[in-house]
SERO-935581 format. One record per atom (N, C-alpha, C): x, y, z; atom name; residue number from 1. Coordinates in steps of 0.05 Angstrom, whole numbers, plus 5000, padded with zeros to 4 digits. Each point is the difference from the previous one (the first is absolute). Layout:
REM residues N
+------+-------+------+----+-----+
: east : north :   up : at :   i :
+------+-------+------+----+-----+
:    X :     Y :    Z : CA : NUM :
...
+------+-------+------+----+-----+
***
This chain:
REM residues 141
+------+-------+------+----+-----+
: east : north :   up : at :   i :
+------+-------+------+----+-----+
: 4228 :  3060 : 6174 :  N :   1 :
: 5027 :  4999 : 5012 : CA :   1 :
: 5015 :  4977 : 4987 :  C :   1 :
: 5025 :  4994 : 4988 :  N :   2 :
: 5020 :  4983 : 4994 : CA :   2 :
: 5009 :  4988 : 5024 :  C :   2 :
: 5006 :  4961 : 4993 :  N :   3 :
: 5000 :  4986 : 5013 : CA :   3 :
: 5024 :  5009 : 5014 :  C :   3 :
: 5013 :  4996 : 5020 :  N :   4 :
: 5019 :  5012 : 5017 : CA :   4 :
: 5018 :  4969 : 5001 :  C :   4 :
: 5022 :  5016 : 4986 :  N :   5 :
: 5025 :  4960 : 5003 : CA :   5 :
: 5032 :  5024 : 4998 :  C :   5 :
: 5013 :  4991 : 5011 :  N :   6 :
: 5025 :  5006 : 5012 : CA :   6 :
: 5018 :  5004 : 4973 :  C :   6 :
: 4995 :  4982 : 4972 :  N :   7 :
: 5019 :  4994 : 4975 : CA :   7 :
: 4987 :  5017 : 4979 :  C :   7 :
: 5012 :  5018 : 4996 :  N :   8 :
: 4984 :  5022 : 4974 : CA :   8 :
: 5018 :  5004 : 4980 :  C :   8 :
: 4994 :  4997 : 4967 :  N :   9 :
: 5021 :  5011 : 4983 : CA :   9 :
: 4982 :  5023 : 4992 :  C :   9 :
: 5020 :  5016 : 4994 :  N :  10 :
: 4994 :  5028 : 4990 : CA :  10 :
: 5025 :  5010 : 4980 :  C :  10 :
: 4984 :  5025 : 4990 :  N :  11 :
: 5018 :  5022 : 4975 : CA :  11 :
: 4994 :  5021 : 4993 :  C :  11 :
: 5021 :  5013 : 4992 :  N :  12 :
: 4993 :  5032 : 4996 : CA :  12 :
: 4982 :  5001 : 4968 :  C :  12 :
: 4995 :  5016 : 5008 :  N :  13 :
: 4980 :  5005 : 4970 : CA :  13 :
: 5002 :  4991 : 4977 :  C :  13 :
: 5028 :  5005 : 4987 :  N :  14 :
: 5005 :  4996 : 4974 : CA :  14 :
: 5004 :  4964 : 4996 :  C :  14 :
: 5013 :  4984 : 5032 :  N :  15 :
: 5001 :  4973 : 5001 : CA :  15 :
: 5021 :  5002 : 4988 :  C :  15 :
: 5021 :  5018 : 5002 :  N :  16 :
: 5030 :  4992 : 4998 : CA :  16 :
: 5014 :  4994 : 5028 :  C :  16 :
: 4991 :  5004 : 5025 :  N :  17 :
: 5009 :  4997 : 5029 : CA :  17 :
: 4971 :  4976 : 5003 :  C :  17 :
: 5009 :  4981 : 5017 :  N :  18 :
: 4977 :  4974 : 4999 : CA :  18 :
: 5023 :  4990 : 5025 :  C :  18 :
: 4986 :  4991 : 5027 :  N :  19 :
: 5004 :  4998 : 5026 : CA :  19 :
: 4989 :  4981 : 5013 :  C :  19 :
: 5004 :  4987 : 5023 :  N :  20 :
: 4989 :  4981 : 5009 : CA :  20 :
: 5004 :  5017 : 5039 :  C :  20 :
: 4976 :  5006 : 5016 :  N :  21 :
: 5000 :  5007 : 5021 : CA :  21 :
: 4987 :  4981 : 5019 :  C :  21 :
: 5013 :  4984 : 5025 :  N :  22 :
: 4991 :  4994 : 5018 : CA :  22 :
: 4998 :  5025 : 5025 :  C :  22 :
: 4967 :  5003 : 5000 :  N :  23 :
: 4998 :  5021 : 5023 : CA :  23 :
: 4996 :  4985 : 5025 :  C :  23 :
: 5015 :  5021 : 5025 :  N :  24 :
: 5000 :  4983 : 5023 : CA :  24 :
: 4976 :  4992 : 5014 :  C :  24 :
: 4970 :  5019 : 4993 :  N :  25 :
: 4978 :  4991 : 5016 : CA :  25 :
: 4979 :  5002 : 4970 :  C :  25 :
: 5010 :  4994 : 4981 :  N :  26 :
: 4977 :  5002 : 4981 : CA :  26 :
: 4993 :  5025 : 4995 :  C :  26 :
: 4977 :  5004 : 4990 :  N :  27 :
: 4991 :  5029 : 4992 : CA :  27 :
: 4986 :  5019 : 5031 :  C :  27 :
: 5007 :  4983 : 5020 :  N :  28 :
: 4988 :  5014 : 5027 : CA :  28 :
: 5022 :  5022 : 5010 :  C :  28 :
: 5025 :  4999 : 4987 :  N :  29 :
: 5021 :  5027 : 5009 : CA :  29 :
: 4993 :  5020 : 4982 :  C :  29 :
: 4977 :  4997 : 4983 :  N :  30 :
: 5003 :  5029 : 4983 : CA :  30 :
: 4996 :  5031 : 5017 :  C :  30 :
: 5007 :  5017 : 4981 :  N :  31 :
: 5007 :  5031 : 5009 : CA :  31 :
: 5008 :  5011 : 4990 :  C :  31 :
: 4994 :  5026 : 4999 :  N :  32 :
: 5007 :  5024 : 4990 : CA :  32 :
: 5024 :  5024 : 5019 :  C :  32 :
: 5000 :  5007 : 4986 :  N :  33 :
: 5029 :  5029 : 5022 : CA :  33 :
: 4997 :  5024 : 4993 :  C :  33 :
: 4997 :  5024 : 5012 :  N :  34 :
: 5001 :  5030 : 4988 : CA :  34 :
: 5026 :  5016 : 5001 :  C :  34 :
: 5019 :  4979 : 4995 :  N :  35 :
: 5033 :  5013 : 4998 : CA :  35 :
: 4991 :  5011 : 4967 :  C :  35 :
: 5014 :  5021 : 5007 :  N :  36 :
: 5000 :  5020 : 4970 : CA :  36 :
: 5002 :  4981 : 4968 :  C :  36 :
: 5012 :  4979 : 5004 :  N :  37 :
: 5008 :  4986 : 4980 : CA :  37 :
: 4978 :  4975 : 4992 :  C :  37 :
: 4986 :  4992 : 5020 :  N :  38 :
: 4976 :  4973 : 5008 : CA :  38 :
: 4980 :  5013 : 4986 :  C :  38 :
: 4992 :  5024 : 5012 :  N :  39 :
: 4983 :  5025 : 4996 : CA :  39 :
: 4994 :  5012 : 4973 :  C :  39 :
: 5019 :  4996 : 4983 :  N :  40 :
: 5007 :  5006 : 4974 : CA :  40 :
: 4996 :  4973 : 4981 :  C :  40 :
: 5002 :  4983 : 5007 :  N :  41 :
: 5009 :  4977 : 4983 : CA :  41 :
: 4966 :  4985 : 5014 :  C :  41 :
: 4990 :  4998 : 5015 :  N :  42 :
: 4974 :  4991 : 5004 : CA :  42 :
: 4995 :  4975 : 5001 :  C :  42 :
: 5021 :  4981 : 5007 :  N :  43 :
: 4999 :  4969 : 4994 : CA :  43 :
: 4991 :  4986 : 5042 :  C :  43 :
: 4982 :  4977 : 4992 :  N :  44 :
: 4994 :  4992 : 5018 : CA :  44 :
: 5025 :  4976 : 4994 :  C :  44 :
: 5007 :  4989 : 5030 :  N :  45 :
: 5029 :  4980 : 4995 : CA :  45 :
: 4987 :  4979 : 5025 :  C :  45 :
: 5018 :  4983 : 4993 :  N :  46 :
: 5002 :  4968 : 5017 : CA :  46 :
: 5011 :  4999 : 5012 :  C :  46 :
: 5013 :  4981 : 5029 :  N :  47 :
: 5026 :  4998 : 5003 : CA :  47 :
: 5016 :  4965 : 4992 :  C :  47 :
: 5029 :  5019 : 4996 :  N :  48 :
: 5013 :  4971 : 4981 : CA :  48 :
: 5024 :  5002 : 5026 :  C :  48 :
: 5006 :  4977 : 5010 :  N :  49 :
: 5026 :  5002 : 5007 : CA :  49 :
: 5029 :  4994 : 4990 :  C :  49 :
: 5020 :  5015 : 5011 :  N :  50 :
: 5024 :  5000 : 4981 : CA :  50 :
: 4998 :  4969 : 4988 :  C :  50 :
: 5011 :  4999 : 4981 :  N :  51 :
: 5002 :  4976 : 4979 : CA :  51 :
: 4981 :  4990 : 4994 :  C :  51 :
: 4964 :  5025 : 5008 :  N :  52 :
: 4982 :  4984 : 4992 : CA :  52 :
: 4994 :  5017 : 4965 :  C :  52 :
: 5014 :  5010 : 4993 :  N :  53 :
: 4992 :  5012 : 4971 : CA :  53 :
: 5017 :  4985 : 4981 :  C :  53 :
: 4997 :  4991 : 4984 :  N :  54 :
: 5019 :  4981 : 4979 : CA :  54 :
: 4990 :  5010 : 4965 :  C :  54 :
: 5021 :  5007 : 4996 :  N :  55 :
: 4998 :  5025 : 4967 : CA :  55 :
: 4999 :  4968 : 4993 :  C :  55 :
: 4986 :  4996 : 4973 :  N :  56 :
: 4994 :  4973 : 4985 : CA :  56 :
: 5017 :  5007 : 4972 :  C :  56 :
: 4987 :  5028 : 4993 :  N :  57 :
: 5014 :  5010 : 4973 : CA :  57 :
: 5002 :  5027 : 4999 :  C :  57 :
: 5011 :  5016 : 4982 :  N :  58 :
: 5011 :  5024 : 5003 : CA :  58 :
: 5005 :  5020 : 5017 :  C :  58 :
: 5019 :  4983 : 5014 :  N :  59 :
: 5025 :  5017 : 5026 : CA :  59 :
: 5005 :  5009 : 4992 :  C :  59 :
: 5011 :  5007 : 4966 :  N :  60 :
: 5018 :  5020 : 4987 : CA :  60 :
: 4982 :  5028 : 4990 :  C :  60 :
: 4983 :  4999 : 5012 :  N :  61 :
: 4982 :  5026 : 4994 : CA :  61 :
: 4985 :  5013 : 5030 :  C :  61 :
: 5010 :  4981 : 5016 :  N :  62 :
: 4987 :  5015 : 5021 : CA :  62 :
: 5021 :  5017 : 5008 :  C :  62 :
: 4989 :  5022 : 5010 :  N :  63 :
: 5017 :  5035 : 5015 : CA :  63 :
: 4994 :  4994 : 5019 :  C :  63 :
: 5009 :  5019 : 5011 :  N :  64 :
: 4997 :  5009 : 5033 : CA :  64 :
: 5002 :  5027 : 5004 :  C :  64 :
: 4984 :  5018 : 5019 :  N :  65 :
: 4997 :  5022 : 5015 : CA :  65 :
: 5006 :  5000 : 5029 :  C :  65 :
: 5015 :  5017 : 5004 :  N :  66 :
: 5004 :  4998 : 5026 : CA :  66 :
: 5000 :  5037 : 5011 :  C :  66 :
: 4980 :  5007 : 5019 :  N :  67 :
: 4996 :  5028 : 5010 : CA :  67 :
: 5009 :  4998 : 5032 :  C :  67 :
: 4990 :  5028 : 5006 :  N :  68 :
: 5012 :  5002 : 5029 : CA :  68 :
: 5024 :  4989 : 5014 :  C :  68 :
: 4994 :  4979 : 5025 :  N :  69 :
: 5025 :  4996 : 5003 : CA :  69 :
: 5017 :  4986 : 4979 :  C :  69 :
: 4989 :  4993 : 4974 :  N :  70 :
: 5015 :  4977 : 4990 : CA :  70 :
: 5005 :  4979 : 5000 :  C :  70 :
: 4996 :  4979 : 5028 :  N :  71 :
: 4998 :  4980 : 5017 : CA :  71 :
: 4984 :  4975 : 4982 :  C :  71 :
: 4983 :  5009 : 4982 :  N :  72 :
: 4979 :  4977 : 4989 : CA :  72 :
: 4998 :  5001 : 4971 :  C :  72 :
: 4995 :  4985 : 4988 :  N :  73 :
: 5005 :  4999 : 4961 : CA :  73 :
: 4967 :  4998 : 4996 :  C :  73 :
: 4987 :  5010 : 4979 :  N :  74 :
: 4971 :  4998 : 4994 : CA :  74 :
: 5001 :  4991 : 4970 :  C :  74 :
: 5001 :  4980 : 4992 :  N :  75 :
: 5000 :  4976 : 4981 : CA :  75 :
: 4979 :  5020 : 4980 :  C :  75 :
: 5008 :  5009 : 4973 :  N :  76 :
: 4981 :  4993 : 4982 : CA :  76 :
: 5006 :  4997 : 4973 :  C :  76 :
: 4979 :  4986 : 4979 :  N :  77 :
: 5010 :  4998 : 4973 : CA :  77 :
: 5012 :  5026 : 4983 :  C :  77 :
: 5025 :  5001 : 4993 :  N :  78 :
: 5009 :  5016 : 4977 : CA :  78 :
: 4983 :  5006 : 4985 :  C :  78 :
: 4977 :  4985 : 4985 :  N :  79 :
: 4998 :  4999 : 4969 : CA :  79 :
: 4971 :  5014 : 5010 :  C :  79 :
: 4988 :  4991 : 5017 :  N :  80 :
: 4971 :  5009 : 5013 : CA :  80 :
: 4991 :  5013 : 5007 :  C :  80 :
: 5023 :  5006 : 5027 :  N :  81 :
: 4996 :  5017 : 5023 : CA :  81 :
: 4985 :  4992 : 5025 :  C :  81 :
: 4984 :  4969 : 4998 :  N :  82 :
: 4987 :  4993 : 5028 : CA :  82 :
: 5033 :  4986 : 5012 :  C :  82 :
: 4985 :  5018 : 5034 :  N :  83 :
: 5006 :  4987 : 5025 : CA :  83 :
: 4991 :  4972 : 5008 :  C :  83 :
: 5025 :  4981 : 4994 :  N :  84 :
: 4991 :  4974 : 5009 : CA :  84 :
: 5001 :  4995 : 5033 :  C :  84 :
: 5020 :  5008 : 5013 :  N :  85 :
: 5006 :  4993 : 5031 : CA :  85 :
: 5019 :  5021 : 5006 :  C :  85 :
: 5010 :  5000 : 5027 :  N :  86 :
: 5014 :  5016 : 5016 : CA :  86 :
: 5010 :  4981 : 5026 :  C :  86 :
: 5021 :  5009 : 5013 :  N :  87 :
: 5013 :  4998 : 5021 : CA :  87 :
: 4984 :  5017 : 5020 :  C :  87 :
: 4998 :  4990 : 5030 :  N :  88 :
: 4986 :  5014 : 5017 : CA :  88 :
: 5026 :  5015 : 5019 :  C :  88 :
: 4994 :  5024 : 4998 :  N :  89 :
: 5017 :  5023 : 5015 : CA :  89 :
: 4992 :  4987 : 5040 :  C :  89 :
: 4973 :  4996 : 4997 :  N :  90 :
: 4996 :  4996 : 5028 : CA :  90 :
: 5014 :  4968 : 5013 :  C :  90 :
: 5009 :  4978 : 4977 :  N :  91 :
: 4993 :  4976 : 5005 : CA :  91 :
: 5016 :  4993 : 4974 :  C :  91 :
: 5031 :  5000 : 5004 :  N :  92 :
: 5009 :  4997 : 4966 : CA :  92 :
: 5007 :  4958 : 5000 :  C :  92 :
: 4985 :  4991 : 5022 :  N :  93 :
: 4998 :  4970 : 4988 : CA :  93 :
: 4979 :  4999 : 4984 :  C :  93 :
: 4986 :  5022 : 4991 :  N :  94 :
: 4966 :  4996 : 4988 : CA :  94 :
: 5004 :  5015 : 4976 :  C :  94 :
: 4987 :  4999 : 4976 :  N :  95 :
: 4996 :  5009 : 4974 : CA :  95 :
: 4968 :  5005 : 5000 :  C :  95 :
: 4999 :  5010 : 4999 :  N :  96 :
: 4966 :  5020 : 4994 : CA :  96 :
: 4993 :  4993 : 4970 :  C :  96 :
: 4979 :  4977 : 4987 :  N :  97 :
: 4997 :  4997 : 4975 : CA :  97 :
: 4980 :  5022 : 4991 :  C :  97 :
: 4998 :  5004 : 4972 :  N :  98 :
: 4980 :  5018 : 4987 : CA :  98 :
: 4974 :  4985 : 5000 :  C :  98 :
: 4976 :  4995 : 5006 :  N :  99 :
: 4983 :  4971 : 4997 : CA :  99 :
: 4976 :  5015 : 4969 :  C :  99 :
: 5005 :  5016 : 4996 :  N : 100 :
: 4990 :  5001 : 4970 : CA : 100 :
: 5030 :  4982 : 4974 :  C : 100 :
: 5017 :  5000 : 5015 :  N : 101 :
: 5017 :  4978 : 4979 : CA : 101 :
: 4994 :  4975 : 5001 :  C : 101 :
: 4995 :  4993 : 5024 :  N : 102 :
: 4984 :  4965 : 4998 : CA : 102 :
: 4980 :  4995 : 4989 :  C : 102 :
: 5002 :  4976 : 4977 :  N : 103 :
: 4983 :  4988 : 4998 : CA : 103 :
: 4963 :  4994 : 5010 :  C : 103 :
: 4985 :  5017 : 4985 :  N : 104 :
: 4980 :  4987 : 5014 : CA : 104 :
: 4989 :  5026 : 5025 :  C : 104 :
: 5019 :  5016 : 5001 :  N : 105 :
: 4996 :  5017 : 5024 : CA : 105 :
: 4996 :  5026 : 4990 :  C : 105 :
: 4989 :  5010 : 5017 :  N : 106 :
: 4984 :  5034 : 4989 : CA : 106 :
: 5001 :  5012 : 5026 :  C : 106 :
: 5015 :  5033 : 5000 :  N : 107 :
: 4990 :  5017 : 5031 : CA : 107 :
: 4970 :  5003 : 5006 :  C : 107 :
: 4996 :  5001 : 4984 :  N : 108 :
: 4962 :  5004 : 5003 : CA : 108 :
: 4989 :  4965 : 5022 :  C : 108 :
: 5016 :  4980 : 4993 :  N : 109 :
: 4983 :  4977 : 5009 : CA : 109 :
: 5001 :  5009 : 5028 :  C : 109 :
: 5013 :  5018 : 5015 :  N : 110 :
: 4999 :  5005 : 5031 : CA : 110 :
: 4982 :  5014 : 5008 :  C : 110 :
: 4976 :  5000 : 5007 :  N : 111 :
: 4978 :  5022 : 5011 : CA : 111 :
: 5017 :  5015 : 5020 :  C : 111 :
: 5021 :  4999 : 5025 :  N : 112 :
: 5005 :  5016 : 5012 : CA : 112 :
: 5044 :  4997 : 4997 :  C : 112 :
: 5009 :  5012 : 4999 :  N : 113 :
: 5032 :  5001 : 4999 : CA : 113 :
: 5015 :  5011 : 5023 :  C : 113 :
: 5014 :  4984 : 5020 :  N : 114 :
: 5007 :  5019 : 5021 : CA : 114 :
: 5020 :  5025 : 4993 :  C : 114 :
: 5001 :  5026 : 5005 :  N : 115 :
: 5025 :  5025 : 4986 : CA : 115 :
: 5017 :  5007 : 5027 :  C : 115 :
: 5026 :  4990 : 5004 :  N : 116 :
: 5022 :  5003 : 5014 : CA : 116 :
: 5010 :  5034 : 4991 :  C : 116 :
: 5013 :  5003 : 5027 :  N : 117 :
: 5002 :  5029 : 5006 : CA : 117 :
: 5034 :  5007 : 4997 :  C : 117 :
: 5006 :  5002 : 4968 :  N : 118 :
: 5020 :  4995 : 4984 : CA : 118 :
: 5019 :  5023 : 5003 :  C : 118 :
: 4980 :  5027 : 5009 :  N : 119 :
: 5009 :  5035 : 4998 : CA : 119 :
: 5021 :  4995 : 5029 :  C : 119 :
: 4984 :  4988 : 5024 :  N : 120 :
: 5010 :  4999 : 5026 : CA : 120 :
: 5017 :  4970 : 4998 :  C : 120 :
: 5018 :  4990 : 4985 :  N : 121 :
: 5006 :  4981 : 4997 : CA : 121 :
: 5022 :  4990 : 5025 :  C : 121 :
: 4999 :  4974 : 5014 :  N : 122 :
: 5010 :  4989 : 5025 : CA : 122 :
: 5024 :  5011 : 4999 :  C : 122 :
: 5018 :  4990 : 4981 :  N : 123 :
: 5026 :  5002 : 4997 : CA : 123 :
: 5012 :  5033 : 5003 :  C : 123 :
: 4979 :  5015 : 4992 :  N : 124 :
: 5003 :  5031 : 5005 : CA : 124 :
: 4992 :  5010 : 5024 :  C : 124 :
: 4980 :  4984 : 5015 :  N : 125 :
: 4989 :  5009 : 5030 : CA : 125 :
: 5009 :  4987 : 5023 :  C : 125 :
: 5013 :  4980 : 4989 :  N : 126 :
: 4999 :  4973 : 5024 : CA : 126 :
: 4974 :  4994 : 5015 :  C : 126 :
: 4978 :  5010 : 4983 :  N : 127 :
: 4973 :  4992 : 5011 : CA : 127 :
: 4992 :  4969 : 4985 :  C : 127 :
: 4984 :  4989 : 5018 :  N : 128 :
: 4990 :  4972 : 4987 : CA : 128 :
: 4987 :  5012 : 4973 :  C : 128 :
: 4990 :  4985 : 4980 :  N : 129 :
: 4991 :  5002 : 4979 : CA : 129 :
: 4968 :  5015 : 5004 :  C : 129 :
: 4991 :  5021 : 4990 :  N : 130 :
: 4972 :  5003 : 5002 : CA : 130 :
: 4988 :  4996 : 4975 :  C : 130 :
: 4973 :  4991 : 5010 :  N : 131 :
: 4975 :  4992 : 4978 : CA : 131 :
: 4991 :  5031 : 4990 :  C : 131 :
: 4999 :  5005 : 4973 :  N : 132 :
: 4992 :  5036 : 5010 : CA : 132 :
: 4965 :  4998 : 4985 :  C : 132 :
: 4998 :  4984 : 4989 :  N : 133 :
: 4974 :  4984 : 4992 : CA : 133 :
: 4986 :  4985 : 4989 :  C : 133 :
: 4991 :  4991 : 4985 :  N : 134 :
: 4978 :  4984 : 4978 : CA : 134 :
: 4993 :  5015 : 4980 :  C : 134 :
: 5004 :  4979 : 4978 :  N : 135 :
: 4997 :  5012 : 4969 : CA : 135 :
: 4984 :  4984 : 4997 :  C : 135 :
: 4975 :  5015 : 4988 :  N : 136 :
: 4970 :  4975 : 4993 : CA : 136 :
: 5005 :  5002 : 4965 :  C : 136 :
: 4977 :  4972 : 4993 :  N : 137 :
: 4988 :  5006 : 4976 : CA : 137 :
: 4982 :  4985 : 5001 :  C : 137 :
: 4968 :  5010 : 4992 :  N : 138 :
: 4987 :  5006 : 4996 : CA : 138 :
: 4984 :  4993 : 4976 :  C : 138 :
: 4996 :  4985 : 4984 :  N : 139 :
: 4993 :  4989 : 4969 : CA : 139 :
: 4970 :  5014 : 5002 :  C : 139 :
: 4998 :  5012 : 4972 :  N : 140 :
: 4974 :  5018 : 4991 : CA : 140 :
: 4980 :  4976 : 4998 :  C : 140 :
: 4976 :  5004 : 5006 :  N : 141 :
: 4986 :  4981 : 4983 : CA : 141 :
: 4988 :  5001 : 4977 :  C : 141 :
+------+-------+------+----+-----+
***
């Protein structure tokens, strides 16, 4: 498991987008979502709060996606194509980081990932948020 500290720099693949994220509880908010788009894209994320993501170098190549309601921008490199962070639809003071962009960090270092219930999403049900399950991994020996 990677040491768990609140100050992470990270980057998209090619290392033309290079970032500095303070997450609000360290690597203990990670999670996954099965909204059509989470689901597709397969990235385990952090939480950053607003003004906790800070572009270091090439802002001028990061895009943005924005589906459904439209309401949230999903940050990624032009030149690459990785998802560095997102705006949270449930919680838009929070940015959801990618934690395979940090430094030092790997989805695999989590033996268990909590998976939020993204399909039934709050904002669409006015239901509290549901856990819909756990994503393991498992290392071969």
């Amino acid at each position: 498991m990677v040491e768990d500290t609140n100050i992470r720099v990270g980057q998209c693949h090619c290392g033309a987008v290079r970032f500095r994220a303070t997450l609000s509880d360290g690597l203990r908010s990670i999670r996954r979502c099965t909204c059509s788009y989470c689901r597709m894209r397969g990235a385990v994320v952090a939480m950053a709060e607003m003004g906790g993501v800070e572009v270091l170098q090439g802002a001028e190549v990061l895009t943005t996606y924005r589906f459904h309601s439209e309401a949230v921008q999903h940050f990624f490199c032009s030149r690459c194509g990785i998802y560095t962070h997102h705006q949270r639809r449930s919680d838009r003071n929070l940015y959801a980081v990618n934690v395979a962009c940090l430094d030092g960090v790997s989805p695999f270092d989590f033996p268990e990932v909590p998976v939020m219930d993204g399909v039934n999403h709050t904002n669409d049900t006015g239901k509290p948020t549901r856990r819909a399950g756990t994503l393991r991994f498992v290392p071969a020996d």
